[in-house]
N, C-alpha and C positions, 0 to 999 in steps of 0.2 A: 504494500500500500504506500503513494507515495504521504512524504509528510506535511504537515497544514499548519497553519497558522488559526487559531480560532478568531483572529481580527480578520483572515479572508472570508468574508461572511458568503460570497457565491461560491467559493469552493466549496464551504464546509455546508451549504445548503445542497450544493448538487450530492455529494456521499451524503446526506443521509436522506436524498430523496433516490438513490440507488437502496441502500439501506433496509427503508419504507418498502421497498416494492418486494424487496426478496423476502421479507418478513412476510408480507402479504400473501407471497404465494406457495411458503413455510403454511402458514395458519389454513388456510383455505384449501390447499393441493396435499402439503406434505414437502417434506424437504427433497425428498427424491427429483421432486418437478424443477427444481430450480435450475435453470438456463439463464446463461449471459443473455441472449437472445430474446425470453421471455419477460426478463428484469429491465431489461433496456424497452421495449413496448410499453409494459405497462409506467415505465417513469418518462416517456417521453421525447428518448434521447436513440440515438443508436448504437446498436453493439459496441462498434470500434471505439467510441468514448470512457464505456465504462475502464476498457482496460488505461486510460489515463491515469485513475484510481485504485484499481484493484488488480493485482498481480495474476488472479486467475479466479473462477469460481467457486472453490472451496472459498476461498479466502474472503468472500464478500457472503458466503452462506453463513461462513465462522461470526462475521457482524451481525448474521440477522439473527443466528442460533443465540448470540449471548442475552438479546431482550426475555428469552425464553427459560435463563435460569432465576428470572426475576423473583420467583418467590422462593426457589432456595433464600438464596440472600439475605430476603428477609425473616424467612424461618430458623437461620442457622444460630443467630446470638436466643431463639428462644430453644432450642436443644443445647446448646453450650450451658447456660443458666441451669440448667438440671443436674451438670455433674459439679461432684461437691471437693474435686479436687483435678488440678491437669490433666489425668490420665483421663479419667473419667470422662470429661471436657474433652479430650484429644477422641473417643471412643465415641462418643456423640457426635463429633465432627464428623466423624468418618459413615457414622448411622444416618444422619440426614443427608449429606453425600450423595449416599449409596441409593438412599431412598427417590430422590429425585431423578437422578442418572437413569436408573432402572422405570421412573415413571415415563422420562421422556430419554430412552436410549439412542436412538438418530441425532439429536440436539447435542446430545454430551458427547457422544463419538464424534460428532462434527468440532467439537470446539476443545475435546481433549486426546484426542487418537486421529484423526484422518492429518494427510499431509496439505499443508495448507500455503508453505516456504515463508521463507522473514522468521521471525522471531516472535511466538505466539506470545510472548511476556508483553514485548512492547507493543502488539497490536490492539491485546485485552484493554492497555492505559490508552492507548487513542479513541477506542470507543468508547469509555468513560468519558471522556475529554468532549465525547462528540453528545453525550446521554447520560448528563450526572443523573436525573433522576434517575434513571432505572439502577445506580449503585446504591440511592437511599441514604443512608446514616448509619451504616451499619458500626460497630464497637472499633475504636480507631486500630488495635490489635489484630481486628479481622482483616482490614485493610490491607496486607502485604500476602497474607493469604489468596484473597480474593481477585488480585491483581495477575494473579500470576496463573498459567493455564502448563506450565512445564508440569506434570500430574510429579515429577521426582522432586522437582525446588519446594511446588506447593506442599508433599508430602515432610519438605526437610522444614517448611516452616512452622507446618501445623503441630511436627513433636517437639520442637525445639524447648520451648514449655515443661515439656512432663522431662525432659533430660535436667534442667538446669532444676527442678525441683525433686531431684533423683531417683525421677520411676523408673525411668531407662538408660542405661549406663552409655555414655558415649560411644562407646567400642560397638553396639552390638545397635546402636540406631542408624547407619546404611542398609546391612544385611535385613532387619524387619519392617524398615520402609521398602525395599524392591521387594520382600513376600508379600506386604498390604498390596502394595502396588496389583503387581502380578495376578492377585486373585481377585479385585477390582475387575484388573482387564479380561481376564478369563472369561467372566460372568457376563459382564457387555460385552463382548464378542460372542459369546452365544447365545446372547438376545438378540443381537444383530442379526445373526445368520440361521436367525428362527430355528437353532438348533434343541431350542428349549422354551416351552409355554410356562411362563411361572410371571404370579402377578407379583408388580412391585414389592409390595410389604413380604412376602414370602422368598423372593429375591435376597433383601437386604438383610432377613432376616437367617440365609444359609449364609453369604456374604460375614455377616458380621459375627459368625460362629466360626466360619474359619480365622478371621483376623483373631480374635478370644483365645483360640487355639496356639496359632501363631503367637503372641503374649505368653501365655502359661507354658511356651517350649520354651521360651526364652527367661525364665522363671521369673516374669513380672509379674508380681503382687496384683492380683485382679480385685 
């Protein structure tokens, strides 16, 4: 995506009236539908323009997918609030996560696993930049979290917490962030490839028994 100035007010109004349109045909179609071709019609302009903007179609999908984790967002400081200490709070994160990912699987693949090129950290901050409401208010701690769509940096920020309050020992938090990781992707991937009928909560809920597991091998205090 190229970079903007948010004083250039017709730049930053033509991407988010690209934006607009892919979201549009996200909600209405399905994210499968989305086409340069089809995005460009419905906003007005033609094909060859958008790529002025967006480096390829995933990467203008990955903009329209993020308005879609709008209520993670704002549900995650009310699952944090329940655990009564880091881990706890780090295990919640990962539960409401999981919960949402698995209610809208295509949206989170799109914005956490498909290849999209550029640096998905700095793209997540441009479309905040371009759509503060849809980031809310959420707990200023959430914030660096939230910004960041690398699933390994976000995972090293979310434990960071439970190590420096010594649930998890510095040595062995790589090795069970790529097992969280891993069995994340596992499970989206075969919701993806409709290799498995399983409704969200029932999802998140074999999800989040094997991360428990993964914990208790790693002899963290549950």
């Amino acid at each position: 995506m190229i970079k903007f100035n948010k004083k250039d007010i017709k730049k930053v109004r033509t991407i988010k009236v690209f934006i607009d349109a892919a979201y549009q045909i996200i909600e209405e179609e399905g994210i499968e539908k989305v086409t340069i071709r089809k995005v460009a019609k419905i906003a007005g302009y033609n094909s060859a323009t958008i790529y002025n903007y967006f480096d390829n179609c995933n990467q203008l999908i990955f903009f329209a997918s993020i308005r879609f984790m709008e209520d993670y967002v704002k549900e995650m400081p009310e699952y944090i609030a329940q655990g009564d200490n880091e881990l706890e709070k780090l295990i919640l994160m990962w539960e409401c996560f999981c919960y949402h990912s698995f209610k809208k699987p295509k949206i989170y693949y799109a914005i956490f696993a498909d290849d999209i090129g550029g640096k998905p950290g700095n793209l997540v901050k441009n479309y905040y930049k371009l759509f503060p409401e849809d980031l809310g208010s959420p707990p200023e701690e959430l914030i660096p979290m939230l910004m960041e769509t690398d699933l390994s940096k976000r995972t090293s920020i979310a434990m960071k917490p439970s190590i420096e309050a010594g649930f998890i020992p510095e040595e062995s938090a790589s090795e069970l962030d790529e097992a969280i990781r891993l069995i994340y992707h596992g499970m989206l991937s075969l919701i993806i490839h409709n290799r498995i009928e399983c409704e969200p909560e029932k999802a998140t809920s074999q999800v989040m028994k094997h991360i428990n597991r993964v914990l208790k091998t790693a002899n963290i205090d549950l």
